[in-house]
MINUKE-441490 format. One record per residue: residue number from 1; residue in three letters; x negated, y negated, z negated of N, C-alpha, C in turn. Coordinates in steps of 0.05 Angstrom, whole numbers, plus 5000, padded with zeros to 4 digits. Each point is the difference from the previous one (the first is absolute). Layout:
<dofis>
> seq;type;n_x;n_y;n_z;ca_x;ca_y;ca_z;c_x;c_y;c_z
> NUM;ALA;X;Y;Z;X;Y;Z;X;Y;Z
...
</dofis>
This chain:
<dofis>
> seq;type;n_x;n_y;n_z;ca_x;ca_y;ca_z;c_x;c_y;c_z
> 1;UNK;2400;6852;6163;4982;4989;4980;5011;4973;4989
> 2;UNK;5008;4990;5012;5019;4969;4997;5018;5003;4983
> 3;UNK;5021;5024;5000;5025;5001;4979;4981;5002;4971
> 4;UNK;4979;5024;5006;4976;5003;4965;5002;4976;4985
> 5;UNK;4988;4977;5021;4979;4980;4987;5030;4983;4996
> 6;UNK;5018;5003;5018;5026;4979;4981;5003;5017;4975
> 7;UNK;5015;5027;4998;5005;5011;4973;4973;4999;4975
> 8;UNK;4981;4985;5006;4970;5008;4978;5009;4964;4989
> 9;UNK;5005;4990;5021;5000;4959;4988;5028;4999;4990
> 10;UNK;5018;5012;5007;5028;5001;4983;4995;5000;4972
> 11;UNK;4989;5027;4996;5000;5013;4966;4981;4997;4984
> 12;UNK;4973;4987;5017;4976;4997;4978;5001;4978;4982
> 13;UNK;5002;4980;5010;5003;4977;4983;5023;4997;4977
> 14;UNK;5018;5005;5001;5031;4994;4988;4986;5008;4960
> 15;UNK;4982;5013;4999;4998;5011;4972;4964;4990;4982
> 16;UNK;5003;4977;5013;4963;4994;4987;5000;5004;4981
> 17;UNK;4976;5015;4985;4998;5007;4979;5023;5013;4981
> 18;UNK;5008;5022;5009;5022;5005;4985;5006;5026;4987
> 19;UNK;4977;5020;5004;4999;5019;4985;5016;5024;5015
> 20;UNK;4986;5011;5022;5023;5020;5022;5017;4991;5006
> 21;UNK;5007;4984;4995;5031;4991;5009;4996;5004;5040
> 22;UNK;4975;4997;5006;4995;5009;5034;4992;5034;5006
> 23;UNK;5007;5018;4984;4981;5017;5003;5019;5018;5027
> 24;UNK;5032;5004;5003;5003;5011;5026;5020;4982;5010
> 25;UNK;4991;5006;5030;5009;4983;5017;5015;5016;5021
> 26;UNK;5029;4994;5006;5013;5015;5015;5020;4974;5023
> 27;UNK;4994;5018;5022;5004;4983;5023;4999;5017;5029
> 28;UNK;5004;4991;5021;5002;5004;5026;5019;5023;5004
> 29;UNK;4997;5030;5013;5019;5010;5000;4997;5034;4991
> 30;UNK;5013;4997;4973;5001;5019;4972;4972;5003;4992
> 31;UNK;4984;4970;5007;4973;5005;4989;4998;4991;4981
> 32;UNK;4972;5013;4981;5000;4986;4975;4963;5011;4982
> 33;UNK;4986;4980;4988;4979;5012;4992;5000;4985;4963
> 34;UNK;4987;5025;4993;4996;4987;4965;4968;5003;4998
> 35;UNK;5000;4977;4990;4966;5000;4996;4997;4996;4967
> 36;UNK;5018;5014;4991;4996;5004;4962;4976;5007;4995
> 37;UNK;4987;5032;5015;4982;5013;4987;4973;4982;5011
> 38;UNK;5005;4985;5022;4971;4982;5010;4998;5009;5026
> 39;UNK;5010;5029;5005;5000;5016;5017;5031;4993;5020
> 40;UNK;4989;4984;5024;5033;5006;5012;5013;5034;4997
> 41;UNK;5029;4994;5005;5003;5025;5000;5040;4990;5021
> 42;UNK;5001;5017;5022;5024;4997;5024;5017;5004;4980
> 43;UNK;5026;4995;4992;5025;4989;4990;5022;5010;5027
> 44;UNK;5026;5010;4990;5020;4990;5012;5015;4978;4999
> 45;UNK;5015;4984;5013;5020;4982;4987;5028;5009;5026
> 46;UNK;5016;4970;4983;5029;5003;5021;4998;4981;5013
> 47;UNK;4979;4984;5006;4999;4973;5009;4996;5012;5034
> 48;UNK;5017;4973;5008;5006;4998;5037;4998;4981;5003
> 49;UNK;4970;4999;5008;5010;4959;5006;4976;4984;5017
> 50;UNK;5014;4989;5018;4972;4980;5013;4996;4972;4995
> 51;UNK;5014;4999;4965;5006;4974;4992;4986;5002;4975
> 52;UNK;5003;4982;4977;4985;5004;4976;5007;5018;4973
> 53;UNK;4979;5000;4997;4986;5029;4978;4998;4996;4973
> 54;UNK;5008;5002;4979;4987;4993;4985;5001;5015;4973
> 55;UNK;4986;5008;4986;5002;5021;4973;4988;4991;4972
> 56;UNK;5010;5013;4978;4989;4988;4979;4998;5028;4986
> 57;UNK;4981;5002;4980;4990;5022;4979;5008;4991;4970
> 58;UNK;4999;5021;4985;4997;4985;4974;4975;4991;4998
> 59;UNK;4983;5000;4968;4979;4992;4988;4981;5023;5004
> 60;UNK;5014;5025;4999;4984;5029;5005;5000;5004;5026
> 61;UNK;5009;4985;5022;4991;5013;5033;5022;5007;5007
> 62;UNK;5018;5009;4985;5025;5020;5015;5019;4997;5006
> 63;UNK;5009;4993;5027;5022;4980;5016;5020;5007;4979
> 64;UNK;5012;4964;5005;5020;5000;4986;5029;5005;5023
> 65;UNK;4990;4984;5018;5029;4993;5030;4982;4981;5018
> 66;UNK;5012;5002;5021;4997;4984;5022;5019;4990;5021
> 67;UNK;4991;4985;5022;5023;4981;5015;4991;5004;5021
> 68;UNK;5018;5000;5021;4997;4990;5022;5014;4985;5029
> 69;UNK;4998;4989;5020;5021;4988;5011;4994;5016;5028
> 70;UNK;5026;5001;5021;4995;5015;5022;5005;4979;5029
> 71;UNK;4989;5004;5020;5002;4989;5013;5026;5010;5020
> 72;UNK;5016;4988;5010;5025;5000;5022;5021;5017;4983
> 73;UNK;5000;4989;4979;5020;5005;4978;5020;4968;5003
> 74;UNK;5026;5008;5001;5010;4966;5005;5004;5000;4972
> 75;UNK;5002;4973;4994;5000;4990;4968;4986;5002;4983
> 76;UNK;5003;5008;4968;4976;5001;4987;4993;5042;5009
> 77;UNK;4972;4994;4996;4997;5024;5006;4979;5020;4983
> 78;UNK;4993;4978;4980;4979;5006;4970;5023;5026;4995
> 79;UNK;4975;5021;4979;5003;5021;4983;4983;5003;4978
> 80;UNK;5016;5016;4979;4980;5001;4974;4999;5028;5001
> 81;UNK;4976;5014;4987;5006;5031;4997;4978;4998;4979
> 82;UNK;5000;5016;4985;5001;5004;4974;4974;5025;5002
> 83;UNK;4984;5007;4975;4983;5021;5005;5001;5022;5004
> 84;UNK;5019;5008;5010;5013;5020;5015;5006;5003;5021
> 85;UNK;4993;4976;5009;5005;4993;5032;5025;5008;5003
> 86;UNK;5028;4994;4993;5029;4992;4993;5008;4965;4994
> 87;UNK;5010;5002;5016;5016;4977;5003;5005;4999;4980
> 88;UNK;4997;4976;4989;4998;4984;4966;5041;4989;5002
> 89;UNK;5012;5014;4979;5020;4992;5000;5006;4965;4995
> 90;UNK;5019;4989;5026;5004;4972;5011;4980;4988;5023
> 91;UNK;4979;5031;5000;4976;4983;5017;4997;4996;5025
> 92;UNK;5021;4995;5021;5004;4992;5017;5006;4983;5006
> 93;UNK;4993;4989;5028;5015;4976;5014;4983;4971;4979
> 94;UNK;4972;5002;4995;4999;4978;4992;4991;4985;5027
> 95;UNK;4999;4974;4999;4990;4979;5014;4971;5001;5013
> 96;UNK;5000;5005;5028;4979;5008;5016;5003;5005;5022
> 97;UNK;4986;5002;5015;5002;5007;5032;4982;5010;5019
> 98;UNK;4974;5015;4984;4979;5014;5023;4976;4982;5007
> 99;UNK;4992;4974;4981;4983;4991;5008;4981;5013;4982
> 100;UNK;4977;4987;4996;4972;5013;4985;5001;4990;4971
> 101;UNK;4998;4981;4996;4994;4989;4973;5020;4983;4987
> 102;UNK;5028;5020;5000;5025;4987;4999;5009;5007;4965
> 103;UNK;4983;5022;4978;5008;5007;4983;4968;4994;4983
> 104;UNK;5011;4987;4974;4966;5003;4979;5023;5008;4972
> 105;UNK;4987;5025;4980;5010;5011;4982;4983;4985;4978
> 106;UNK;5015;4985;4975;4990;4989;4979;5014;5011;4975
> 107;UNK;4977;5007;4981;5021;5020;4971;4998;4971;4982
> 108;UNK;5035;5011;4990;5006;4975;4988;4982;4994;4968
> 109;UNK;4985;4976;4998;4982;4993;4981;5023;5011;4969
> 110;UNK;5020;4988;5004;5022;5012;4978;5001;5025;4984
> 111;UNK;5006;5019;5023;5007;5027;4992;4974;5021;5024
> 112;UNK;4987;5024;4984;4978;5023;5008;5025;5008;5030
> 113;UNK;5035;5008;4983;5014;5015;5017;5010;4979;5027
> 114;UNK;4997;4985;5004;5016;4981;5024;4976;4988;5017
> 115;UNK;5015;5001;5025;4978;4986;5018;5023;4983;5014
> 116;UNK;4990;4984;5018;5012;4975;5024;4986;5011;5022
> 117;UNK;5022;5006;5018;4991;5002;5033;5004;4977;5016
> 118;UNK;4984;4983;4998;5009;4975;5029;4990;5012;5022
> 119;UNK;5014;4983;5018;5012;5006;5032;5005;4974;5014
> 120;UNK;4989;5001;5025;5013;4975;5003;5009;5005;5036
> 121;UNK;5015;4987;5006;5013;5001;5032;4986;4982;5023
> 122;UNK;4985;5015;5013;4985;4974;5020;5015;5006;5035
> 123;UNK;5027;5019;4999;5012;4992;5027;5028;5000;4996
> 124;UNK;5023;4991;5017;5014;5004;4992;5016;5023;5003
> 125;UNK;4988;5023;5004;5015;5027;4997;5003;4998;4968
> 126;UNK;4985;4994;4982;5015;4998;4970;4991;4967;4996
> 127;UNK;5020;4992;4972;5005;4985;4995;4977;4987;4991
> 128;UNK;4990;4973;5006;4978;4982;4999;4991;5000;4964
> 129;UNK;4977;4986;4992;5007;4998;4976;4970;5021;4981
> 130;UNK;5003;4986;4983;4989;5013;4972;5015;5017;4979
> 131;UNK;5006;5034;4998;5009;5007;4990;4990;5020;4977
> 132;UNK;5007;5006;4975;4987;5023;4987;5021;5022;4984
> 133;UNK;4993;5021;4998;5017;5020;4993;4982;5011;4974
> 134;UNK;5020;5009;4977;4990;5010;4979;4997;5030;4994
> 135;UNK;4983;5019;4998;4987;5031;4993;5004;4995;4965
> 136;UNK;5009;5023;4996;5014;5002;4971;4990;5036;4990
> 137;UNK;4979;5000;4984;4991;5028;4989;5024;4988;4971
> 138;UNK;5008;5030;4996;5011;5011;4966;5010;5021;4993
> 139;UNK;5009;5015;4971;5001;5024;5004;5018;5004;5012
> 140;UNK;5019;4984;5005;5023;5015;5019;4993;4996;5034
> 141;UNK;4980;4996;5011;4992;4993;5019;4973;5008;5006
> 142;UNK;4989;5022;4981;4969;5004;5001;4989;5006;5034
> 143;UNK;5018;4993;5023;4987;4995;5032;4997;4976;5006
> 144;UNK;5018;4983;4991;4997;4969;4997;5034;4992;5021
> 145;UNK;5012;4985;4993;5023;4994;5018;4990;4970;4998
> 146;UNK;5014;4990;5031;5000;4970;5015;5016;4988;4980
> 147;UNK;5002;4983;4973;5024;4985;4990;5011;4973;5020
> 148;UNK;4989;4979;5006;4994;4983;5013;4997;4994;5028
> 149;UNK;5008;5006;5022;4991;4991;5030;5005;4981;5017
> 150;UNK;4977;4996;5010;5006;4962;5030;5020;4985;4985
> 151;UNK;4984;4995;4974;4997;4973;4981;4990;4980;5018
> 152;UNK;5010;4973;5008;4980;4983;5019;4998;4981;4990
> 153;UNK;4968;4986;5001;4991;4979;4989;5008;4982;5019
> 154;UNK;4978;4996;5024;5005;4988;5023;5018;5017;5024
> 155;UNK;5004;4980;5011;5020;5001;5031;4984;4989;5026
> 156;UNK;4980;4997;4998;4980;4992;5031;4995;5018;5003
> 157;UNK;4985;5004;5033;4990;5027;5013;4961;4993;4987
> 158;UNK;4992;5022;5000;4976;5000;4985;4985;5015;5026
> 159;UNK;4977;5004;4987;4980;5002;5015;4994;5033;4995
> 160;UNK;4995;5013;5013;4991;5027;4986;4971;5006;4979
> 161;UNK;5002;4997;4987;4977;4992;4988;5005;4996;4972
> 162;UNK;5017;5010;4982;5006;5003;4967;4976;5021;4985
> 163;UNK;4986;4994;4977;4984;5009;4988;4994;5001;4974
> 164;UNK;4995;5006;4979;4994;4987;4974;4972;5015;4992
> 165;UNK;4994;4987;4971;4977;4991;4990;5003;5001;4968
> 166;UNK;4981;5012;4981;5009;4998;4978;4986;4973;4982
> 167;UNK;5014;4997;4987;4994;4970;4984;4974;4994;4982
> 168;UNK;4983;4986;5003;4990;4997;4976;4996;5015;4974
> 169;UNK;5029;4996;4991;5002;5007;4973;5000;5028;4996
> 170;UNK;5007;5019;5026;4992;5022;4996;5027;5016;5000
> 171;UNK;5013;4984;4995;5040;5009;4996;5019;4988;5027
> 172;UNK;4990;4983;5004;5025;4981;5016;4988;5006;5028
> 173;UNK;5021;4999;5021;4990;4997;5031;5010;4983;5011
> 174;UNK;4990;4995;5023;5006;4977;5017;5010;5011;5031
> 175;UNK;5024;4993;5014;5004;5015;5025;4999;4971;5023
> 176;UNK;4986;5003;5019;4992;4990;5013;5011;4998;5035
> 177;UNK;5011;4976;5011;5013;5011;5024;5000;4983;5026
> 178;UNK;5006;4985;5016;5003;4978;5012;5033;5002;5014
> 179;UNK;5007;4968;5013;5021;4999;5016;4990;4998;5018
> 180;UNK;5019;5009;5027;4992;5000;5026;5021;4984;5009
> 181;UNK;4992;4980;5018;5014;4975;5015;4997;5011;5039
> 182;UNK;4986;5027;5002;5006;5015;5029;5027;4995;5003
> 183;UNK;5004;4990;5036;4984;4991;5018;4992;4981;4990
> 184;UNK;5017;4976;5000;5004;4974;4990;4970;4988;5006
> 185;UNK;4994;5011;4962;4967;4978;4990;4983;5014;4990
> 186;UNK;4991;4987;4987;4977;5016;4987;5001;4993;4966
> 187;UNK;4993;5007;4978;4991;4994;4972;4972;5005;4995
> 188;UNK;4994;4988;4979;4969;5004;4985;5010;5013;4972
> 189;UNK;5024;5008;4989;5016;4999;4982;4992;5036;4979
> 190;UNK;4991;5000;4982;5007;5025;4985;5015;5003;4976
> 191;UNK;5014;5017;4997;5030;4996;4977;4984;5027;4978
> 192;UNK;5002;4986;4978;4994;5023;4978;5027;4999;4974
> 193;UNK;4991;5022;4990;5031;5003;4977;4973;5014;4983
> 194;UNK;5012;4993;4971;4979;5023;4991;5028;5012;4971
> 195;UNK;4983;5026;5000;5012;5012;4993;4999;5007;4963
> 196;UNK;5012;4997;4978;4997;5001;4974;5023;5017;4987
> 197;UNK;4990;5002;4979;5021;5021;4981;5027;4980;5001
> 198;UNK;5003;4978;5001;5028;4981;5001;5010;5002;5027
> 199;UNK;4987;5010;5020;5013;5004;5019;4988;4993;5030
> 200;UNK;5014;4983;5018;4988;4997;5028;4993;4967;4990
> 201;UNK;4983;4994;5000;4989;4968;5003;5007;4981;5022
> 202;UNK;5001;4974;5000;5012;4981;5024;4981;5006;5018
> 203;UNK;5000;4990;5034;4982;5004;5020;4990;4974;4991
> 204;UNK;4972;5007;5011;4982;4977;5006;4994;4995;5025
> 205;UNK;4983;4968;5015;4999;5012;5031;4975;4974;5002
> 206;UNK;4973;5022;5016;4979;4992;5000;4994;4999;5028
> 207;UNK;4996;4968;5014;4996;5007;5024;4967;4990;5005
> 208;UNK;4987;5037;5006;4970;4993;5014;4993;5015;5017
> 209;UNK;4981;4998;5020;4987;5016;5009;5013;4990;5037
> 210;UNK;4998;5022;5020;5005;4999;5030;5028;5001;5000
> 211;UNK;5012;4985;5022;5030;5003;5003;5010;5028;5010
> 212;UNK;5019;5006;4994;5016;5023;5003;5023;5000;5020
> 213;UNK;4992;5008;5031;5022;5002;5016;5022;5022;5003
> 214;UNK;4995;5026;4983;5010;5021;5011;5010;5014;4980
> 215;UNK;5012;5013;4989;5020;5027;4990;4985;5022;4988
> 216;UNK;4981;5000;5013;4982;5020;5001;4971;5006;4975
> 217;UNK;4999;5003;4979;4972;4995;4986;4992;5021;4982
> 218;UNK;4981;4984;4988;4992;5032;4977;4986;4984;4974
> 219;UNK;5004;5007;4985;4990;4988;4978;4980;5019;4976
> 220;UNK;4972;4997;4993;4990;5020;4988;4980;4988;4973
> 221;UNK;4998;5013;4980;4986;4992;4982;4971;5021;4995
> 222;UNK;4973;4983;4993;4988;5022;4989;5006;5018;4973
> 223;UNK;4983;5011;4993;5013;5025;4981;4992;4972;4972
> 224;UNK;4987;4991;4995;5004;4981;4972;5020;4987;5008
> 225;UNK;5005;4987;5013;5026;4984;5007;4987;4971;5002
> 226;UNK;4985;4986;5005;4981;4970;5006;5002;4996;5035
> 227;UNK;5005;5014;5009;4996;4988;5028;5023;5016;5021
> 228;UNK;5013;4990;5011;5021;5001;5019;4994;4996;5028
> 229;UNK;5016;5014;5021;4994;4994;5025;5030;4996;5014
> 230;UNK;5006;4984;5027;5020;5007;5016;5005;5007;5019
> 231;UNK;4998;5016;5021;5000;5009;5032;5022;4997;5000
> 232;UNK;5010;4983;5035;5006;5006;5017;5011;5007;5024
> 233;UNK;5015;5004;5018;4996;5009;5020;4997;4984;5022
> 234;UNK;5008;4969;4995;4981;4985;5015;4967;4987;4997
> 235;UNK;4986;5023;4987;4970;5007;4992;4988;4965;4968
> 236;UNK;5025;5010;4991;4991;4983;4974;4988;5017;4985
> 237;UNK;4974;4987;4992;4985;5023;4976;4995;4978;4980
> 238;UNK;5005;4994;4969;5004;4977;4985;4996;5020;4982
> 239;UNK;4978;4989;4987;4992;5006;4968;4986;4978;4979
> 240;UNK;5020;5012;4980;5012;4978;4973;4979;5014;4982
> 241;UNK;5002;4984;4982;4996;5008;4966;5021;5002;4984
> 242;UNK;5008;5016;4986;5025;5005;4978;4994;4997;4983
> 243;UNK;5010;4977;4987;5010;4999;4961;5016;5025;4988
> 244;UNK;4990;5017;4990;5018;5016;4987;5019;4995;4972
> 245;UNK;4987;4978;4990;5014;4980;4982;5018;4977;5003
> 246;UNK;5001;5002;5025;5006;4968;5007;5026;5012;5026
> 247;UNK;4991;5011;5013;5014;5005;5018;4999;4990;5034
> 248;UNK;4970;4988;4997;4996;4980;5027;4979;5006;5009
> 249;UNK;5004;4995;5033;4972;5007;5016;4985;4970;4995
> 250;UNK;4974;5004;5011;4978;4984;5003;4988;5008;5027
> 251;UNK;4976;4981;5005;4975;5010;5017;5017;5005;5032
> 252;UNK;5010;4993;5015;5017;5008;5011;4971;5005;5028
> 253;UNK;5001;5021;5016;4975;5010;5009;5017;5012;5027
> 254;UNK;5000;4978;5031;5019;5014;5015;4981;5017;5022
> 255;UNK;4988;5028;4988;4989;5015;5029;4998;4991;5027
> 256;UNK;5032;5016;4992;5009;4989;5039;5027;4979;4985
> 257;UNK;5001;4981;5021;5033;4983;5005;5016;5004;5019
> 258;UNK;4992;5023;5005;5028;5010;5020;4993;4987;5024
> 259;UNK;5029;5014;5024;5013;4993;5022;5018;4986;5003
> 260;UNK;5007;4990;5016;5031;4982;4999;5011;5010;5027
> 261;UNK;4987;5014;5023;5011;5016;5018;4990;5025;5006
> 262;UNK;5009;5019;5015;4998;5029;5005;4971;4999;5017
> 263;UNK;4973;5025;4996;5003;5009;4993;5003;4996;4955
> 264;UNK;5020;5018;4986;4983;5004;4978;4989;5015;4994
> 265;UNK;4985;5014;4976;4983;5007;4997;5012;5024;4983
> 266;UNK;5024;4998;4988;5020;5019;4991;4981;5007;4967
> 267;UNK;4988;4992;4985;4994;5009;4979;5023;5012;4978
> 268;UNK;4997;5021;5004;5027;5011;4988;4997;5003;4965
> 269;UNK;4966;5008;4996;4999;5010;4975;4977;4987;4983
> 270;UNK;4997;5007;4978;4970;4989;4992;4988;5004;4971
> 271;UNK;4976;5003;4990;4999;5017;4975;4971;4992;4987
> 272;UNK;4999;4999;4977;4976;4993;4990;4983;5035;4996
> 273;UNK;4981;4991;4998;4983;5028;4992;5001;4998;4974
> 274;UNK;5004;5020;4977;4995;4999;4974;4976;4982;4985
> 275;UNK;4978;5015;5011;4994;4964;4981;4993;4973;5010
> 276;UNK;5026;4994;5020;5006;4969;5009;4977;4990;5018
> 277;UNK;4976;5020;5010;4978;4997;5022;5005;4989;5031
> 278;UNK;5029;5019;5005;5001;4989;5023;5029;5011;4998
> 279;UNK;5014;4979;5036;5022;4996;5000;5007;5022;5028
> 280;UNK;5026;5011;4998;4998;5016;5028;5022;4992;5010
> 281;UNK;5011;4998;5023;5024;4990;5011;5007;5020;5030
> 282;UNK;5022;5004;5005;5005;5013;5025;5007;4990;5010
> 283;UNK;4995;5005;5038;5020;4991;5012;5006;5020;5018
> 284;UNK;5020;4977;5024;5014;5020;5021;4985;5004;5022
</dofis>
């Protein structure tokens, strides 16, 4: 039940308000469900993975491609496969390593045909860092080929916990992430980029909310996109308010403030209910 509720907080959020762009979701192992008609309905996929999930649709529901990263894969170990569940030509070996919330898919505000896959590295079986890779639809490509891959913004080890959010304006998104200073220290620190038809925007860096000792987190938005939460696994539960215009938390609201020694409390996952009523969180 634990792997479910990670694969349901991976893929729900990544598309607020976006018109199907959530409608199937493929993940765990060659599983996959489309909820186009309203009606789930079981899916195959090619996906193997006890790491992160993540899929995108067009405007009509009907997968476009998806990603995923594998665990005890050495190096990068991300894949793209295409709606065919075929390996998306170049779509291997992106930047990843088997954790949970290591991939968020954002379609480029620019172009209907291109999307950005960020990724980011939180051990060092792959390389540390903020990375994104470019998905390229055209007629000579009507499956979509990888043009672009482990592009890197940043070079710190991050936190597992990358997400995005769509903007205000209705066009632009915002991707959302933290650094991790494990063992060492701790941060209060969140790094955003937002994303526009000109391209990747400079990071910004907002430090609020409970300190952050660990590697380990999850980051989730409700479905309007106003309120944010962060778990975890030393039992941090922190909920913000989001500017979707602005780009900044508020209200900083710390549940729990964590542990600083064992036992923890392992909150691995965490999820709003659709209409933002209540908050659910797992643990170990």
């Amino acid at each position: 039940m634990k792997s479910w509720l990670i694969v349901f907080a991976l893929i729900l959020p990544l598309f607020c308000t976006a018109q199907n762009r959530n409608s199937v979701w493929c993940f765990g192992d060659s599983a996959g469900i489309d909820f186009g008609t309203g009606t789930p309905i079981a899916i195959p996929s090619s996906v193997i993975s006890r790491g992160s999930c993540v899929s995108i649709s067009d405007t009509s529901g009907d997968l476009l491609f998806y990603a995923f990263t594998r665990a005890g894969i050495a190096g990068n170990s991300g894949r793209v496969y295409n709606k065919n569940h075929v390996l998306m030509d170049n779509g291997d070996s992106l930047l990843g390593q088997g954790w949970y919330q290591e991939l968020v898919i954002v379609p480029d505000p620019a172009a209907d045909s291109s999307f950005y896959i960020f990724s980011i590295g939180v051990t060092n079986s792959s390389s540390p860092g903020l990375f994104y890779s470019k998905v390229v639809f055209s007629n000579n490509n009507i499956n979509g080929i990888v043009t672009q891959k482990n592009i890197q913004l940043q070079s710190f080890k991050m936190v597992d916990c990358i997400n995005a959010v769509k903007h205000g304006n209705g066009r632009d998104w915002w991707v959302i992430f933290r650094k991790s200073d494990f063992p060492s220290s701790s941060n209060n620190d969140f790094y955003t980029y937002l994303i526009t038809p000109t391209g990747i925007q400079n990071v910004s860096i907002q430090s609020i909310g409970a300190q952050n000792i660990t590697n380990l987190g999850h980051i989730a938005f409700t479905s309007d996109g106003t309120r944010m939460v962060f778990t975890n696994l030393n039992g941090v539960i922190d909920l913000f308010n989001f500017d979707r215009c602005t780009g900044l938390l508020s209200n900083s609201i710390s549940i729990e403030s964590g542990v600083t020694s064992p036992p923890e409390p392992f909150y691995w996952s965490c999820e709003f209910s659709p209409d933002a009523s209540k908050l659910y969180v797992t643990a170990s």
